[in-house]
N, C-alpha and C positions, 0 to 999 in steps of 0.2 A: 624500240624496234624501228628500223630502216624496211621503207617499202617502196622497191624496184620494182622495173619489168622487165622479164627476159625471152625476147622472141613470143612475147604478145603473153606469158602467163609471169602474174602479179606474185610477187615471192617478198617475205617480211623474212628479214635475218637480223643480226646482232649489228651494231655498229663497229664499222674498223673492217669487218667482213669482204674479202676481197672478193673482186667478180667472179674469179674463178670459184669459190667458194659455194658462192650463192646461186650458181650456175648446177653445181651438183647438186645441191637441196633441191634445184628444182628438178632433176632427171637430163639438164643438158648436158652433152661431152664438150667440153673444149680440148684441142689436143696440146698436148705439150711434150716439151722436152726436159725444160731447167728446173724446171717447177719442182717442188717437194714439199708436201704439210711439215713435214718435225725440219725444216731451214727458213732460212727468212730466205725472202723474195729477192729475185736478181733481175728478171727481166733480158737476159741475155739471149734467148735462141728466138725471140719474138714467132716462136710459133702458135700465139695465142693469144695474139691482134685479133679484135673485137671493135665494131663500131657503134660507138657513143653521143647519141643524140646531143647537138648542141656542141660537139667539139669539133675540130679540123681533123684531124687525124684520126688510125684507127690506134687503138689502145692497149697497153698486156695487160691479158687479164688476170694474170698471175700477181701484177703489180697493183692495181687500180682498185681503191677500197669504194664499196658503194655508197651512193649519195641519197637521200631524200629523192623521190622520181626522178629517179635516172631510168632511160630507157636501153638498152643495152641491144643490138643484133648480132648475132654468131653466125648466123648461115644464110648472108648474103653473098651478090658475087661478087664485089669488092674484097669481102672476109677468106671466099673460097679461090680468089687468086692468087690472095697475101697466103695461102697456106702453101698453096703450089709451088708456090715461088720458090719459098723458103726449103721445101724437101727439093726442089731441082739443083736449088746451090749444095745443098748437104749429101745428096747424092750424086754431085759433080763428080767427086774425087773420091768417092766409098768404093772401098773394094766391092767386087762379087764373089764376099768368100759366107756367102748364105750357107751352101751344103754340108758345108766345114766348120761355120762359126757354131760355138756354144749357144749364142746367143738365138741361134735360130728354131723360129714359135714360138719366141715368148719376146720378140723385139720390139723395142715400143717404134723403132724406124720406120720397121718392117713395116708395123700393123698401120702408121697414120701415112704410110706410104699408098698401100693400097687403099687408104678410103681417100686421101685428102690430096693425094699427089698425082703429079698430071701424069698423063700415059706414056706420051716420049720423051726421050731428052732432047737438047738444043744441042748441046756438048760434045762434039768429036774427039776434041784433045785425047792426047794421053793422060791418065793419071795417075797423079804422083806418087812415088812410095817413099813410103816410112819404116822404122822400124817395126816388124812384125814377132809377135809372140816373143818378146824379153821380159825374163821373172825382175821384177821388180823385187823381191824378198820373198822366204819362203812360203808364201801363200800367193800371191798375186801376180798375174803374166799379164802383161801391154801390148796391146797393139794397134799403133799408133795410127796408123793409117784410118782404121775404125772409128778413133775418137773423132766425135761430132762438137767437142769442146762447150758441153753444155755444162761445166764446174760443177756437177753434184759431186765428185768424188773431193775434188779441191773443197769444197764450199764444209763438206760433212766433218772432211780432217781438221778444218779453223773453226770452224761456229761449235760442232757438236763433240769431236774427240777432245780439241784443245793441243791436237797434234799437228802441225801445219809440213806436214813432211809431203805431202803432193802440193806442186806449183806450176803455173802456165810459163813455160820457158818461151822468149821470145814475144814476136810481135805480128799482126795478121797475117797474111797468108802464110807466116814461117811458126807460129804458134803451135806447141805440142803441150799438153800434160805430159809429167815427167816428175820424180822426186826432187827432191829440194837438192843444191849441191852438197856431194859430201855424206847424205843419206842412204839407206836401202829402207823400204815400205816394213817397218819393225812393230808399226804400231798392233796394240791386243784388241784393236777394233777395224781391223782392213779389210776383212770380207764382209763388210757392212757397203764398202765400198763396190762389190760386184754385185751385190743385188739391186741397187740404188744404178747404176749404169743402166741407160736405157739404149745400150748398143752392145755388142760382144768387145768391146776395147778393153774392159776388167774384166776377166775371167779367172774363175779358181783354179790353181792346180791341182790339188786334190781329184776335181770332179772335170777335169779334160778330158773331150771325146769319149766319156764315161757311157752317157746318155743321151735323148732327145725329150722335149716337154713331152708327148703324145705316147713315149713309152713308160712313163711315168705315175705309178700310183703315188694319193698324198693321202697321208695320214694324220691327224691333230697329236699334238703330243704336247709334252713339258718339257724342256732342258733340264738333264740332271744334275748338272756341275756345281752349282750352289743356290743359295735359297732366295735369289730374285724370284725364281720359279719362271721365266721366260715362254713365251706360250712359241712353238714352234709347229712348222709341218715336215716330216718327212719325206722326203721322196724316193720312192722305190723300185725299183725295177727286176722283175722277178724274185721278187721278197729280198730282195740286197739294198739297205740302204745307199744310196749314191750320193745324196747333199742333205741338206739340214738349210732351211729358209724360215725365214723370222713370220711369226703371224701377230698383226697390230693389234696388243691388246692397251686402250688409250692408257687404262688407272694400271699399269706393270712396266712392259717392256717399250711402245711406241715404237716397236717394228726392229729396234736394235735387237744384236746380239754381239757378243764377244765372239771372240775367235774360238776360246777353249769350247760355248755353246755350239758354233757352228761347224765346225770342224771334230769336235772329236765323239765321234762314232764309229771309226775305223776297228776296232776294238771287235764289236758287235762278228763282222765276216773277215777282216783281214787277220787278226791275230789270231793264234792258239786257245782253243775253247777247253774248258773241262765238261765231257757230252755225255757223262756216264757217270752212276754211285760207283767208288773204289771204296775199300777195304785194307788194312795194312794186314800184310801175310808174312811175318818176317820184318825182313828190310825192303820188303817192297811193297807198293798197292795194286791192287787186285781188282777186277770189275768184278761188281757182284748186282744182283735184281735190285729193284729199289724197295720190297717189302725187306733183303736182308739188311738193307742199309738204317733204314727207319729201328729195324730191330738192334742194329748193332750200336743208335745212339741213344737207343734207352737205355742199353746193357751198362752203357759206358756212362754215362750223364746219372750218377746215382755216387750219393754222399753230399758232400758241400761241394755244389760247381756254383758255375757263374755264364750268365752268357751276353754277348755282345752285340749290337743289331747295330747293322750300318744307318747312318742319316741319310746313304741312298737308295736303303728299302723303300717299301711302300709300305703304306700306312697303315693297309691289312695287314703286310704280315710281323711289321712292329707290335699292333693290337694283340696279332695271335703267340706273338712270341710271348709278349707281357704274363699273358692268359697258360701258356703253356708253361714257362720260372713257377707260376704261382699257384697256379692249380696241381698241375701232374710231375711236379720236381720238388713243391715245397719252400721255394727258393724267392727272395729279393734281391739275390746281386745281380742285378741285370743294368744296362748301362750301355748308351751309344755315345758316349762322346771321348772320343780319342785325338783329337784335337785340342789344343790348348784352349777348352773352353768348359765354363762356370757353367751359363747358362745356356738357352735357345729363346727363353720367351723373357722380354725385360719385364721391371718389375712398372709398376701405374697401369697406365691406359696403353694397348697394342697400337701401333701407329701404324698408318700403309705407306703405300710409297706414294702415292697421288697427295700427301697431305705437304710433301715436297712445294707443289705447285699452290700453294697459298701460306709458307710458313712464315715466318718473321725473323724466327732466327733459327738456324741449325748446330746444333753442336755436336762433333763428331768425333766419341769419344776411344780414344786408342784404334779407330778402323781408320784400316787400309783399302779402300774402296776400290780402288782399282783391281786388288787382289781377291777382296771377299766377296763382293756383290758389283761386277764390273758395270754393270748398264745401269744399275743406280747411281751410279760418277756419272752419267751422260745428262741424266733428269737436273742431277745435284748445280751439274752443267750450265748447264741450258739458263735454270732459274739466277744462279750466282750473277752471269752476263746480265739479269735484266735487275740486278740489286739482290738478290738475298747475301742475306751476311750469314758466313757459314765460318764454325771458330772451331781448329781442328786442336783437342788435347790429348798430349801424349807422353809418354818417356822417351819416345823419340822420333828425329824430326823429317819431315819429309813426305808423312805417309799421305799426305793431302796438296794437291797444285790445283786452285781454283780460281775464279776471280774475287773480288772483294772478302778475301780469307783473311782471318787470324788466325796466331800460329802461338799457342798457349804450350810450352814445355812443361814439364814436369809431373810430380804423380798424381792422374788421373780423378779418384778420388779426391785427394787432400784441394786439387783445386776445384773440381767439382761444389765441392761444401763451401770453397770460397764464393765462387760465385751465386751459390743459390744463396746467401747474405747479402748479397748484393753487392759486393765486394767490388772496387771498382768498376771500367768502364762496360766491361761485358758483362759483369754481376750487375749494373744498375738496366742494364739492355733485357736482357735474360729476366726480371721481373715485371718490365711494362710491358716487354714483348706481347700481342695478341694470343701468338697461336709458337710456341714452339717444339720441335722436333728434336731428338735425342738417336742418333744412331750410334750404337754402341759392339765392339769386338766382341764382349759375351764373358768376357773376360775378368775376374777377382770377383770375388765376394766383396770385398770393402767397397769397390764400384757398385756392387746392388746395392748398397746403407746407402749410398751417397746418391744413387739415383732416387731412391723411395722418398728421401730427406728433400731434395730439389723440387721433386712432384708435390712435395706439398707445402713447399713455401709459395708455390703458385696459384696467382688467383684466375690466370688465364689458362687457354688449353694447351696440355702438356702431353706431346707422346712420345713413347720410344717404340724404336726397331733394335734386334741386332742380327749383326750379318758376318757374325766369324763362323757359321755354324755350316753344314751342305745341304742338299738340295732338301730334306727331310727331317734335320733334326729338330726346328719345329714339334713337327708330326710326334717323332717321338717320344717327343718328354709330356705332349699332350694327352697321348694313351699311357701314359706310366713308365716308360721302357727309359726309367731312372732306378737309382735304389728307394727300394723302401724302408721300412722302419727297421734299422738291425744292419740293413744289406748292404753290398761292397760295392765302390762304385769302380773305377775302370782302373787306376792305379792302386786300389787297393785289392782287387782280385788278382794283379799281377804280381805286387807284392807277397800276395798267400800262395801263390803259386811258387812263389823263388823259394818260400820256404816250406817247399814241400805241405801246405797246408788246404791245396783246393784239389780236389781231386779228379775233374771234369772241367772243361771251357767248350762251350759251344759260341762259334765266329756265324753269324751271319751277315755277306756283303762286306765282312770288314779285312783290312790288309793287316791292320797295328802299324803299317809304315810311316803313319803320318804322328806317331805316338812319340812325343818328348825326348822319352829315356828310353833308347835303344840298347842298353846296356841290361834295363833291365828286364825289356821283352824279352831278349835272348836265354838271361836267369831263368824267367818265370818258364817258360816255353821247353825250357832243357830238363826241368821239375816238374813235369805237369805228367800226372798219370796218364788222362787220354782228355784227346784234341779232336773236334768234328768243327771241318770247316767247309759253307755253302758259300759256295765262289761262282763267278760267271768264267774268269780266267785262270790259269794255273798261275800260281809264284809260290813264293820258299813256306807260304804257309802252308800250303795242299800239300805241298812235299814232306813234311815233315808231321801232317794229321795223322790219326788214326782212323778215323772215315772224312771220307770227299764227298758232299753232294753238288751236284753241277745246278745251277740255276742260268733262268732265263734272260738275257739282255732284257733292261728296260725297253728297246724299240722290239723285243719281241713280246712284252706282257702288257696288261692292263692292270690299272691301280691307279691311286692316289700320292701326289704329292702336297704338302701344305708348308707355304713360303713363307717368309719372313715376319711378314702380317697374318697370319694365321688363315690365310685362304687355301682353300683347298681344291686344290685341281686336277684332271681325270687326266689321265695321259692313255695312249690307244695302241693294240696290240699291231704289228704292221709288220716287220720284216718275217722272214720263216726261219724259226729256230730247229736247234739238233734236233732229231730225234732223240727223248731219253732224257730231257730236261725240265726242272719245276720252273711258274712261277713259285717268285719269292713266300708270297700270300700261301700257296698250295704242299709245300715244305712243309710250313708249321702247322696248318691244317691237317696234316698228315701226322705231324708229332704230338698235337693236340688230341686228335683223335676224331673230328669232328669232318663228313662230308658236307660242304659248303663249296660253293662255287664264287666266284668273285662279286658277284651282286649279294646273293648270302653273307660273306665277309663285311662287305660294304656298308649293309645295313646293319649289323652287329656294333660295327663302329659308330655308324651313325645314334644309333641308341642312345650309345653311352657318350659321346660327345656330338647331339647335335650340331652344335653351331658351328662347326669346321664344315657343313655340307650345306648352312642354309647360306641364302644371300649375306656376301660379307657386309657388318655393321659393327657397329663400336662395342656391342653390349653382347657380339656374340665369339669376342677371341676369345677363350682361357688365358688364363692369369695363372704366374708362375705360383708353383709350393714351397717351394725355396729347401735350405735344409739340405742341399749335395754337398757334396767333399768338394771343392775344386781338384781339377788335375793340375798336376805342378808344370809350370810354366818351364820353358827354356826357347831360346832361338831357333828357331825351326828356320831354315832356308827354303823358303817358298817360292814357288813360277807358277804363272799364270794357267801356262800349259799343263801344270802338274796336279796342282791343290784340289784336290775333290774330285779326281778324275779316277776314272778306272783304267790301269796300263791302257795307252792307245798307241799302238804304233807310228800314227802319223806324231799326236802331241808330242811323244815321246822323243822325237826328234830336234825339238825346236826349245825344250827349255830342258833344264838340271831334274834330275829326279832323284826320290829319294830312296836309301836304300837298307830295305831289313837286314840285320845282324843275322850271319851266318847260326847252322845248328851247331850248339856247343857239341862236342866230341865226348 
């Protein structure tokens, strides 16, 4: 340990530890502009000159790693000139668009303005203008004038996306951020870049003159979109969500989100809700109470059915679905994976994502990281830049752009078993390796043989993740809401439905649009006796049910998600839903039979799978059972925007979507 002193109190930190740093451990503020924990250090807006006993100058302390007694002062008047200074030059030429700006109350200008900035200006001139409020690309507006040219947005797109599509055009006083030539701001991680802006010059359009901070409730939540499980807050303004902001959680997300996280909740109050139980009457649906709805999908759900729970239920009421197939139906064909995916939990040891940040080697088998699990590419990132060797194998090529990558073609499996022999230069790497990591699509069975075979040719520590699955399916398959012994898994209930063989399908949370063979959802769907589907929004499936139950947006309920590492996380009830709608959880409680309230649910689960609610640890994830059908593979055309999203009208905009097969006739 290194031991400083900072303005007279003695502080012990790590070596390498930079002033700035060790200045917060001990309770000091230093202010800054460039600064950023998840970027390496620039030193550019010198607003966090520090004077350093024994040197000539004052020092960044953004830059400056501590010494053995080093004496360090911050709130000298030399230190409180250098601050002044520096906001009287940066406020030279700043608009006075305070009233107007997004940015304002929550400005890091603003706030080190009024403590650290002198009272008048010097400055009569006019000031300059720039271009003001130009979208950059569909999420992001400029305004140039605004920019204080502190490069976090530049610095985040090279160091942290690997996307270099913002650059400083020009030279100083003519100096702008601006896209790269030839570009438009495309990348699936840009509104990373407006909350990192510590000015209103990045601004979302989505959330333009929406709101103010002060009118703002925040809520904790989870990201539903896929199974990083991203820790988020909402913000809301009389119960309407208005933005989505990253909350730093260090062993998950590190303050990132993708775009599909942060942006898509439009869903939630812009789009068409389904706010009521309907009933088919005819050829059409009918509102009816919610005791006749309950009654009309016992009526109907009797004989051989099958029912289907989305991976972006909660956890409760995957539990209570499970419990509901098995206790009050009889039934083992239940089943959430409608995705071209095998598994949700690999086979060995569960791996987190923090084990990222000390592995040795990664191998990242058939994932598309960018697509499945976007903010684990940043982590994957981050570490690749400072040497990890990360070997991406696939059938096909591309699904991986990293640093120090290998790029292993061919079938997954068959090389897999190569390697864990030892088999040339990555099979002899891959067995001395200390500590390696296995992230995997979820995808084939002959991939689980070849994972479990790998696991135990090793004498180091060995884990896997996989991340083809969404925000829940985890959860899932951890309370059962697979087939059991006898029972049908997701393509095989639609195949007995095409031949007139199931005579019930209850949908919860699920589209089927994301389902392989649309040829034969359409079959099975046009043969199906009776259809009861719990939707949050209407599509071709509600239209074509026998009963509608309406359910709750996740930003309107409470429950559990559990991510890729098998943690489990609370997400919090915050906007104001219809009147007339369930939580997910409170549906099947109702079908089950059972009054329980979400902490009742809660601890039922907890019962039966402690370790998903205690602190995460290596000896408390569940371990796969193995034994599912695979769903049959085919090409699914994926977007970022789309994959595990519930219709969002903003997303909906920005990338391809996919589309259910019409009702046969």
């Amino acid at each position: 340990m290194i031991t400083l002193t900072i303005d007279g109190r003695e502080v012990q930190v790590e070596p390498g530890t930079l002033i700035l740093d060790a200045a917060k451990q001990a309770g000091i503020d230093i202010p800054v502009f460039c600064y950023h924990p998840r970027m390496d250090p620039v030193a550019a807006c010198r607003m966090c000159l520090v004077r350093i006993e024994k040197m000539p100058k004052l020092q960044p302390a953004c830059a400056t790693p501590v010494a053995e007694g080093m004496v360090v002062h911050t709130d000298t008047d030399e230190v409180r000139k250098s601050h002044a200074g520096v906001l009287e030059f940066l406020l030279a030429n700043h608009p006075l668009d305070c009233p107007v700006c997004d940015k304002g109350g929550e400005c890091e200008l603003q706030d080190n303005s009024i403590r650290y900035g002198p009272n008048l200006t010097r400055f009569a001139d006019h000031k300059r203008h720039l271009d003001k409020a130009r979208p950059l690309g569909p999420i992001v507006e400029l305004d140039q004038e605004r920019c204080i040219q502190c490069m976090r947005c530049v610095r985040f797109m090279q160091e942290v996306a690997g996307d270099p599509v913002l650059t400083l055009h020009d030279r100083g006083g003519h100096a702008v951020v601006d896209v790269a030539e030839g570009r438009t701001f495309d990348s699936i991680f840009s509104g990373n870049t407006i909350e990192i802006c510590p000015v209103g010059a990045l601004t979302s359009r989505p959330y333009r003159f929406k709101a103010r901070p002060w009118d703002l409730d925040e809520v904790e939540s989870i990201c539903p979109h896929c199974p990083v499980g991203c820790n988020i807050r909402l913000s809301l303004r009389h119960g309407e969500v208005k933005r989505i902001l990253s909350r730093d959680n260090e062993e998950i997300d590190w303050g990132w989100l993708c775009d599909r996280g942060r942006f898509g909740y439009g869903f939630v109050h812009e789009g068409v809700r389904v706010t009521e139980p309907l009933i088919r009457r005819g050829d059409r649906l009918a509102p009816v109470s919610w005791p006749e709805a309950i009654a009309a999908v016992g009526n109907g759900m009797k004989g051989r059915v099958g029912a289907l729970g989305g991976g972006r239920s909660s956890l409760e009421a995957q539990y209570l679905m499970r419990r509901w197939m098995e206790e009050k139906l009889g039934s083992r064909n239940v089943d959430h994976r409608v995705l071209p995916l095998t598994t949700a939990i690999a086979p060995g040891q569960v791996g987190r994502i923090d084990d990222v940040n000390d592995a040795d080697l990664v191998l990242a088998l058939d994932a598309e990281l960018n697509e499945e699990a976007p903010v684990l590419s940043l982590r994957l990132r981050r570490f690749a830049r400072g040497g990890l060797r990360i070997v991406s194998i696939s059938e096909r090529t591309g699904l991986l752009d990293m640093p120090h990558q290998d790029v292993m073609t061919g079938n997954v499996a068959q090389t897999l078993a190569q390697i864990a022999k030892g088999e040339g230069e990555v099979g002899e790497a891959f067995l001395k390796a200390k500590k390696v990591l296995m992230i995997w699509s979820g995808r084939g069975h002959d991939v689980t043989d070849a994972i479990e075979a790998a696991v135990h040719a090793r004498s180091g520590e060995t884990y896997t993740m996989v991340v083809g699955g969404l925000a829940n399916s985890f959860g899932a398959q951890a309370v059962g809401l697979v087939p059991g012994e006898g029972g049908l898994d997701t393509r095989s209930m639609l195949e007995a439905a095409a031949k007139g063989e199931l005579d019930g399908l209850f949908l919860l949370a699920q589209e089927l649009d994301e389902f392989p063979d649309q040829e034969l959802v359409a079959s099975a769907l046009s043969q199906l006796k009776f259809l009861a589907v719990a939707q949050v929004v209407p599509s071709a499936l509600t239209e074509r049910a026998d009963v509608v139950l309406p359910l709750a947006a996740w930003a309107e309920s409470d429950g559990h998600f559990v991510n890729m590492e098998g943690r489990a996380q609370r997400y919090y009830a915050g906007a104001t839903r219809p009147s007339g709608v369930y939580d997910d959880w409170q549906l099947m409680a109702e079908l089950l039979g059972v009054a329980w309230g979400q902490e009742e649910t809660a601890a039922a689960v907890r019962s039966e799978l402690p370790s998903l609610f205690e602190a995460h640890r290596r000896d408390g994830v569940p371990q796969p059972t193995g034994g599912y059908e695979p769903v049959a593979r085919a090409p699914v055309q994926a977007s970022i925007y789309h994959k595990g999203v519930t219709p969002d009208p903003f997303l909906r905009s920005l990338g391809p979507q996919a589309e259910l097969a019409g009702r046969a006739e």
